[in-house]
C-alpha positions as CSV (number, residue, x, y, z in Angstrom):
1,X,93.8,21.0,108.8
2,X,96.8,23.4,109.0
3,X,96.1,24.5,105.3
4,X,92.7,25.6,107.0
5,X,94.4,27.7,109.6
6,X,95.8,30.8,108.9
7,X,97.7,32.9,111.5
8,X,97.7,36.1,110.9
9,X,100.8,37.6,110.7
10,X,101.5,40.5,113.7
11,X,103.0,43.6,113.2
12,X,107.2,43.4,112.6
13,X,109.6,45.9,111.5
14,X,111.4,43.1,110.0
15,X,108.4,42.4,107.7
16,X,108.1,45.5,106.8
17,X,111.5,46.0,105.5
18,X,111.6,42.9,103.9
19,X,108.5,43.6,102.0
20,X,110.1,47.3,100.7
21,X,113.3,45.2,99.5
22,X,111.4,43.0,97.2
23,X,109.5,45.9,95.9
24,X,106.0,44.8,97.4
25,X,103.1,46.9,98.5
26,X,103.2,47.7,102.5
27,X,102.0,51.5,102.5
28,X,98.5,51.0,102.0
29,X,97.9,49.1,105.4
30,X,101.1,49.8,107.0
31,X,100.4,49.0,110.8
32,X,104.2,49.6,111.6
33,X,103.8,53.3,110.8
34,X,100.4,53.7,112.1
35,X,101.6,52.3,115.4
36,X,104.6,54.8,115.6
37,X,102.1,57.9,115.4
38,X,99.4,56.3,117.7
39,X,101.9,55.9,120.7
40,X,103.6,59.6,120.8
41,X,104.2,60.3,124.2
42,X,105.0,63.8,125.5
43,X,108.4,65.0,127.3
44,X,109.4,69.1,128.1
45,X,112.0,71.1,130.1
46,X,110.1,74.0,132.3
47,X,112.5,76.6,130.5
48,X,111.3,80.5,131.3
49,X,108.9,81.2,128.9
50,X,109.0,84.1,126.3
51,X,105.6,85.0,125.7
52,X,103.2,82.7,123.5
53,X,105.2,80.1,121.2
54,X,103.7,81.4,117.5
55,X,105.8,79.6,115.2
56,X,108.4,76.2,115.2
57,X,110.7,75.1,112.4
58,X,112.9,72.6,111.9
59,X,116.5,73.0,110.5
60,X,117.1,70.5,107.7
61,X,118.6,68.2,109.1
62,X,116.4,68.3,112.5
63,X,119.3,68.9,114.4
64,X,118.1,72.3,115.6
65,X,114.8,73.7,116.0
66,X,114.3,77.1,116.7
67,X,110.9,78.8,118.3
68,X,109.2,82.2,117.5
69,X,107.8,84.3,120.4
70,X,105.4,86.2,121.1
71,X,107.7,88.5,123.6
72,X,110.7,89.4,121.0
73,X,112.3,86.6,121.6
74,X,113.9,83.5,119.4
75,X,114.4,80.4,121.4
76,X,116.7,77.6,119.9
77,X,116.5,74.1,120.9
78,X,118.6,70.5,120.7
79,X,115.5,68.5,119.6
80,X,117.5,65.2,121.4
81,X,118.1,66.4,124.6
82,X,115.1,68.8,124.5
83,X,117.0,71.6,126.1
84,X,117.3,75.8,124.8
85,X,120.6,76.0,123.6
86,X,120.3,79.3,123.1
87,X,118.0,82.6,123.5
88,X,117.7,85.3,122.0
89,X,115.6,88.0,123.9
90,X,115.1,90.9,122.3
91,X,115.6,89.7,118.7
92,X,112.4,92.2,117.2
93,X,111.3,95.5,118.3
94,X,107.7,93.4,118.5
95,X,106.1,90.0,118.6
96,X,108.3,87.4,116.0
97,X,105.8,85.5,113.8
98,X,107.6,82.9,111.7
99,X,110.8,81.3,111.3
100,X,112.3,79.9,107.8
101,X,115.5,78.0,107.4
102,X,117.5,79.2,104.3
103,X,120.4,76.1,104.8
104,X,121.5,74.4,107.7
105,X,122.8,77.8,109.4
106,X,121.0,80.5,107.8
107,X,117.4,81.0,108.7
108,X,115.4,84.3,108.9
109,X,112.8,85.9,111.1
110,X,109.4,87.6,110.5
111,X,108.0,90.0,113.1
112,X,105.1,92.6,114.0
113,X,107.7,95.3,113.8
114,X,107.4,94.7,109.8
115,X,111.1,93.4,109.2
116,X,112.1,90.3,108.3
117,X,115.7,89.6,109.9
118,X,118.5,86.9,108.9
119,X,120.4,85.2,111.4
120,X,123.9,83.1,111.2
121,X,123.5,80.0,113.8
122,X,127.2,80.6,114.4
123,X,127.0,83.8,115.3
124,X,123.9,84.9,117.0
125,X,124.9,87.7,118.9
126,X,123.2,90.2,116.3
127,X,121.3,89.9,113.1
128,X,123.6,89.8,109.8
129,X,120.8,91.2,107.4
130,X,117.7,93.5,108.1
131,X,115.0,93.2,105.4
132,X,112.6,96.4,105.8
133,X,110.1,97.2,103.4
134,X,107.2,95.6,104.5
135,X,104.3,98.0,105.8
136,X,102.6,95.1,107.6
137,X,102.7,92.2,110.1
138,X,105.1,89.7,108.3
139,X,103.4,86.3,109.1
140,X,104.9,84.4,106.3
141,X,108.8,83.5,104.9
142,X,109.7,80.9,102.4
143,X,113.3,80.6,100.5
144,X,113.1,79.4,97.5
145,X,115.6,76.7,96.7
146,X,115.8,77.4,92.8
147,X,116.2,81.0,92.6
148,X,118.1,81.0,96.4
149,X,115.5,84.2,97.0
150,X,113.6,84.7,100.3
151,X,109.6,85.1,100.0
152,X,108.1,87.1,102.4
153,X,103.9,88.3,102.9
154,X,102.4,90.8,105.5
155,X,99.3,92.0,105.9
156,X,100.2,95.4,104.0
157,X,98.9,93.1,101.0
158,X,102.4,92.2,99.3
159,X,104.6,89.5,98.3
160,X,107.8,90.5,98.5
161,X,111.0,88.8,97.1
162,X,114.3,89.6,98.6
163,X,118.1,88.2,97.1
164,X,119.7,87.5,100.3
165,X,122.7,86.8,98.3
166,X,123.5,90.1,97.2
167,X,125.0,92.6,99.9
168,X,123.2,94.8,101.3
169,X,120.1,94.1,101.1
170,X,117.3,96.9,101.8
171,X,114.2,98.3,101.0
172,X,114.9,99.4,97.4
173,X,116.2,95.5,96.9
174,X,112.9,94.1,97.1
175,X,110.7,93.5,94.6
176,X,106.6,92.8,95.0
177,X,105.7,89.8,93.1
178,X,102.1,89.7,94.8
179,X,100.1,92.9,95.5
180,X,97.0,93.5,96.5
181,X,94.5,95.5,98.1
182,X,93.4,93.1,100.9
183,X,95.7,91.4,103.7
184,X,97.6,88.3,102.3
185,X,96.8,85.6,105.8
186,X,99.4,83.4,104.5
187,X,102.1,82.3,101.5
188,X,104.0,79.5,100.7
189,X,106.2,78.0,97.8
190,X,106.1,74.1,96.8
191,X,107.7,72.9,93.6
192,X,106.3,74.7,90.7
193,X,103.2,76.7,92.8
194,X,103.1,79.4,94.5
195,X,99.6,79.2,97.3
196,X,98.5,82.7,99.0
197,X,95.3,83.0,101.2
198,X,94.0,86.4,100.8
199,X,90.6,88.7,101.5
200,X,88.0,87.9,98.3
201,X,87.0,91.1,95.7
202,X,83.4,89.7,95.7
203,X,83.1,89.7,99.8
204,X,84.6,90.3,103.2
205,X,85.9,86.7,103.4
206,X,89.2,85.3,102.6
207,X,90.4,82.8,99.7
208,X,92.6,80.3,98.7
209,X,94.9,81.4,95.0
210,X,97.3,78.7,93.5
211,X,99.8,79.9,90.9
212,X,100.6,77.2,88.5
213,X,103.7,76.4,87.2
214,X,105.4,78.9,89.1
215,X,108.3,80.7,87.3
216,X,109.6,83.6,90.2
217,X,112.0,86.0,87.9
218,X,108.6,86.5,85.2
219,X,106.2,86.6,87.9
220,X,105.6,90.7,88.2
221,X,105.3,90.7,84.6
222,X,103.2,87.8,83.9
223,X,100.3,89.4,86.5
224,X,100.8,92.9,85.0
225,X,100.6,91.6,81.6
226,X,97.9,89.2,82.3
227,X,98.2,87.0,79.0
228,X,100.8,84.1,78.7
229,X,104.5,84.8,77.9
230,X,106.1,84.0,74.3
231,X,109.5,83.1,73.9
232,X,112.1,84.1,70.8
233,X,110.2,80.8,68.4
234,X,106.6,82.8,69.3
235,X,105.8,79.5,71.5
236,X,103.2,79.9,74.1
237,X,104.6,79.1,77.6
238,X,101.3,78.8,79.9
239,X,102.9,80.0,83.6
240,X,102.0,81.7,86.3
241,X,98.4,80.8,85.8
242,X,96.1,81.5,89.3
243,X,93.6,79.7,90.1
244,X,90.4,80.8,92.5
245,X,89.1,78.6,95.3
246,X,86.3,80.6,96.0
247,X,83.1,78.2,95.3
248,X,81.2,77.6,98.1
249,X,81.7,73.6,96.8
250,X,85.6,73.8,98.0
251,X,84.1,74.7,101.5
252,X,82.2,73.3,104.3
253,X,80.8,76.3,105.3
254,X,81.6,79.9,104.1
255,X,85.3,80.9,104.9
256,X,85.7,84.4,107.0
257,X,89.6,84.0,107.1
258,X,92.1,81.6,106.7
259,X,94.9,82.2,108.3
260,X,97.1,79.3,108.3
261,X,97.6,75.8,105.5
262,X,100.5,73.2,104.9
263,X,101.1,72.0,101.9
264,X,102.0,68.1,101.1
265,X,105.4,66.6,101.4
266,X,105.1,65.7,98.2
267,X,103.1,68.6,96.6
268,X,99.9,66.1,96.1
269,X,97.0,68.4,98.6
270,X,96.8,71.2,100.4
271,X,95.8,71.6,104.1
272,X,94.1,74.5,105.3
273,X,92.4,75.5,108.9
274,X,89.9,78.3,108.6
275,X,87.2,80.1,110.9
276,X,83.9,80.4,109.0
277,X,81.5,83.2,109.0
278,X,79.5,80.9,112.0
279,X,82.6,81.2,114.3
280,X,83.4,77.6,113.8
281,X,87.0,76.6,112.6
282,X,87.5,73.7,109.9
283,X,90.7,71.8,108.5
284,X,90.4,71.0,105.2
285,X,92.4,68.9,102.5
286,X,92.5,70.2,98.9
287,X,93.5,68.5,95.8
288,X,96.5,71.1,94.4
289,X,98.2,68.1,92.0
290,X,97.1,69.7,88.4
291,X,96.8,73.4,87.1
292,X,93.1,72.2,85.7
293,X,90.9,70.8,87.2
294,X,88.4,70.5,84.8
295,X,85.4,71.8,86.7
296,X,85.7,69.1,89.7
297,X,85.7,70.0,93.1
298,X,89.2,69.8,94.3
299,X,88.1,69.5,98.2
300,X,88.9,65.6,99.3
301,X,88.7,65.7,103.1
302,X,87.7,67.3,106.1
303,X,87.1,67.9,110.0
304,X,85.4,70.1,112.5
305,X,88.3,71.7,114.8
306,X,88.3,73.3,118.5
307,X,87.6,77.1,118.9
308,X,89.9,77.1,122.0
309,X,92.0,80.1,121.9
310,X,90.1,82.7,119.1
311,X,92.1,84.9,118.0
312,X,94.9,83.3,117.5
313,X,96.8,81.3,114.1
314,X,97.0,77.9,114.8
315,X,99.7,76.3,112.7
316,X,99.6,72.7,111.4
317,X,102.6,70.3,110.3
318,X,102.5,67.4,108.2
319,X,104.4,64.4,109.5
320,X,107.7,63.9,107.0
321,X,105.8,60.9,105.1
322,X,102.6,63.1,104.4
323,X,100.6,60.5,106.2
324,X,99.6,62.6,108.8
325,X,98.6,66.3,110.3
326,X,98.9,67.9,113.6
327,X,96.7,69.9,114.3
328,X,96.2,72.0,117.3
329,X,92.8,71.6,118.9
330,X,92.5,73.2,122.5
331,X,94.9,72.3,125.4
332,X,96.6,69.6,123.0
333,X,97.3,68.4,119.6
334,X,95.1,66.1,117.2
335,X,97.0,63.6,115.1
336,X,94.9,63.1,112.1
337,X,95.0,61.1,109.0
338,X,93.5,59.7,106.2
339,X,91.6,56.8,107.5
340,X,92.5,54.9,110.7
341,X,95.9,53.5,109.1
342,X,97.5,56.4,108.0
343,X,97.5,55.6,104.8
344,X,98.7,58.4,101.7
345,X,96.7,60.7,100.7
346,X,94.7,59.8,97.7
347,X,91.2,61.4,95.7
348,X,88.2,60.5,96.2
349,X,84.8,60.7,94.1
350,X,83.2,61.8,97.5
351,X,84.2,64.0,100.2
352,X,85.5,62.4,103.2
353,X,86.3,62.9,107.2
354,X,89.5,62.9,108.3
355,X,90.5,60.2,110.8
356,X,91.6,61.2,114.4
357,X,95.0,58.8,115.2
358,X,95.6,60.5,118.4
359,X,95.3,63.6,121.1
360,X,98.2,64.7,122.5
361,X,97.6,66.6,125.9
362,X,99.6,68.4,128.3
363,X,99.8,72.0,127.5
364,X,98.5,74.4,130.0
365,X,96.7,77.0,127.5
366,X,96.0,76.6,123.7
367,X,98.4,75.3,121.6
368,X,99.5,77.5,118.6
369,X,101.7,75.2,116.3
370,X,103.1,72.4,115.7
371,X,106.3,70.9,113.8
372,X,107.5,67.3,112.9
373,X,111.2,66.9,112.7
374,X,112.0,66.2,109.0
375,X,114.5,63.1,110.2
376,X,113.4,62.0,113.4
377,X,110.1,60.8,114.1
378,X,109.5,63.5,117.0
379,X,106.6,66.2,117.4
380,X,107.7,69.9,118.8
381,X,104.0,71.7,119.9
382,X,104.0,75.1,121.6
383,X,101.2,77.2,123.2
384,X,100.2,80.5,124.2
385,X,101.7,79.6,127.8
386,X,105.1,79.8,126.2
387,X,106.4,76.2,126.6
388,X,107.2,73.6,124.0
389,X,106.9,70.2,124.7
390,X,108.0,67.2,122.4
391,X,106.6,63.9,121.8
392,X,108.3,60.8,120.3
393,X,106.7,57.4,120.2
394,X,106.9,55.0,123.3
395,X,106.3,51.2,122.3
C-alpha cells in the first residue's frame, strides 16, 4: 500500500544542491529558482531625483551600481543598503545615456553632448579621460575584455573604438570600425560577435546585423575589403562575416526601429524590444548561437509589450543565469521567461510566447530600464520619474 503512494517531494534548497553534487539534472524544472524570481518584492529610498533614470549597470562584482540621468547627472548606489553613495551633478554638458564598467573602478559615460567620459570610482571629483569624436547621441559603450578597447555607437552612424590605455586619448585616437549612413540604435560585443541595430538600405525601418567571429584589430579592413582574410600559408580565415535579419520571417510584424536588445549570458539568443511600423512594441528572442543558419528562421520566442511612455528606450536585463528578462512594461517591470519554470533557453521547431513570471509595480511614471546584479539575486528598475527602486525575493 505504501509502494502505491507516492509523496511528492516539495521544493528544498537542500535537494537542489544535493542533486547538482551528484551531477543530476535539476535545471529543467527547477522550482527553487522559479520561486526566487516569482516572489521579488520591491524596496527604494525617496533620494532627489535627477531627471529620468535612462540607463543602470552593475559593477562586476555588484558591489556598486551606478545610474544614468537624464539631467547631467551620474548617481552611484550601495545595492545592499540601497542608498546614493555618491552624485555626480553635472557630469555631461547634456542628458547621460549609458554606463559601462571597464573593471571594478573604471567605468565610462555616454551622453547627448556626443562624448563618452571615463571615470575613476576613487576619485570622482572630475572625469580622468574625455573621448570626443562622436558627431551624435552616444547611446551605446562596451569594453572589450580581449583587446581592453572601449566600443562606442551614436547616432552620427559610427562604431568607434577607443584604447583607453594609451594616454591621451582624443579624437584623432579613435578609429571607426562600423560606418554607415543611417543611425546605429544600439551595439554590443559578446564573445566572438559583434550585434548593431541600424536603419535598413531597402527601407525606412531599422535591422538587426551580427558579425561573426568577431576579430576587433582586422575589422576596418575586413568591411573595406569585403572578401575573407589570408594569412602567410594562403589559408582562408572566414571572420567578420555579417549577417542580415531583415526577413519579414525574423519578425512579428515589420520593425520601424529598434532601439534597445540584450544579449544571453551565455551568448546562446538575442533579446530585442522594437516598435513596429503599427505603433505596437514587441520583445523578441533570436537564435545568435552559429554564423549559418542554413536558411532557418532564427526567431524562437516572443511577446506583445506596453506602449506606455513612447518615445522613450526601454532597456531590458537578463537575470545572471539567462533564465529570465525584465522587461519594462508601463508603470512596472515584467519578469518573463521561457515557459512558466524558468527553464534555459532552448530552440524550438515553432515559434513560441514567452512566459510572464511576474509584474513588478510601484513606479510612479514609465520605467526605462532595468539591471540584475551579476552576484546577488536583486533587480535595480528606474523610470522617467527619476527614482530607482530595487527588488529582491521575499519567501
Amino acid at each position: 500500500m505504501e509502494a502505491e503512494v507516492k509523496r511528492k517531494r516539495g521544493y528544498s534548497s537542500l535537494n537542489m544542491l544535493g542533486k547538482r553534487e551528484i551531477g543530476q539534472q535539476f535545471l529543467k524544472h527547477d522550482t527553487l529558482t522559479s520561486k526566487y524570481y516569482k516572489h521579488l518584492k520591491m524596496s527604494w529610498n525617496q533620494d532627489e531625483a535627477h531627471g529620468a533614470i535612462f540607463n543602470l549597470e552593475f559593477s562586476p562584482s555588484g558591489k556598486m551600481l551606478v545610474a544614468a540621468c537624464e539631467e547631467r547627472a551620474i548617481l552611484l548606489y550601495d545595492p545592499i543598503s540601497r542608498k546614493c553613495v555618491h552624485r555626480m551633478p553635472n557630469a555631461h554638458e547634456d542628458s547621460v545615456n549609458t554606463i559601462c564598467f571597464c573593471d571594478e573602478r573604471i567605468f565610462a559615460s555616454g551622453s547627448d553632448d556626443c562624448n563618452v567620459a571615463l571615470w575613476d570610482t576613487r576619485m570622482l571629483g572630475e572625469h580622468i579621460m574625455e573621448l570626443s569624436g562622436h558627431t551624435g547621441w552616444v547611446k551605446s559603450l562596451v569594453y572589450d575584455t580581449n583587446t581592453k578597447m572601449l566600443l562606442s555607437s551614436a547616432f552620427d552612424g559610427t562604431v568607434r573604438m577607443w584604447d583607453i590605455n594609451r594616454s591621451p586619448c582624443s579624437e584623432h585616437d579613435a578609429s571607426v570600425t562600423m560606418y554607415s549612413d543611417r543611425d546605429v540604435s544600439r551595439m554590443q560585443v559578446t564573445l566572438n560577435k559583434l550585434i548593431i541595430s541600424c536603419q535598413n538600405w531597402e527601407n525606412s525601418g531599422d535591422i538587426i546585423i551580427i558579425f561573426h567571429n568577431l576579430d576587433l584589430p582586422h575589422f576596418a579592413d575586413d568591411l573595406s575589403d569585403g572578401v575573407p582574410a589570408e594569412n602567410e600559408n594562403d589559408e582562408v580565415h572566414i571572420r567578420n562575416i555579417p549577417e542580415r535579419l531583415s526577413s519579414n520571417s525574423e519578425y512579428i510584424d515589420i520593425p520601424l526601429r529598434i532601439p534597445s536588445f540584450v544579449v544571453h549570458p551565455h551568448g546562446s539568443c538575442l533579446v530585442s524590444r522594437y516598435l513596429t511600423t503599427n505603433n505596437d512594441e514587441y520583445t523578441i528572442v533570436h537564435d545568435m548561437q552559429s554564423c549559418f543558419s542554413c536558411g532557418e528562421r532564427r526567431l524562437s520566442y516572443y511577446i506583445q509589450e506596453s506602449v506606455s511612455g513612447s518615445g522613450f528606450i526601454k532597456e531590458q536585463g537578463f537575470s545572471p543565469d539567462g533564465r529570465v528578462i525584465a522587461s519594462p512594461f508601463g508603470h512596472g517591470t515584467r519578469l518573463l521567461a521561457f515557459d512558466s519554470d524558468c527553464s534555459h533557453w532552448r530552440k524550438h521547431s515553432k515559434v513560441k510566447s514567452l512566459s510572464e513570471v511576474k509584474f513588478l509595480l510601484g513606479h510612479s511614471m514609465p520605467v526605462c530600464c532595468s539591471k540584475f546584479s551579476p552576484n546577488h539575486m536583486l533587480l535595480a528598475t528606474g523610470c522617467l520619474a527619476g527614482k530607482i527602486a530595487f527588488h529582491e525575493p521575499k519567501l
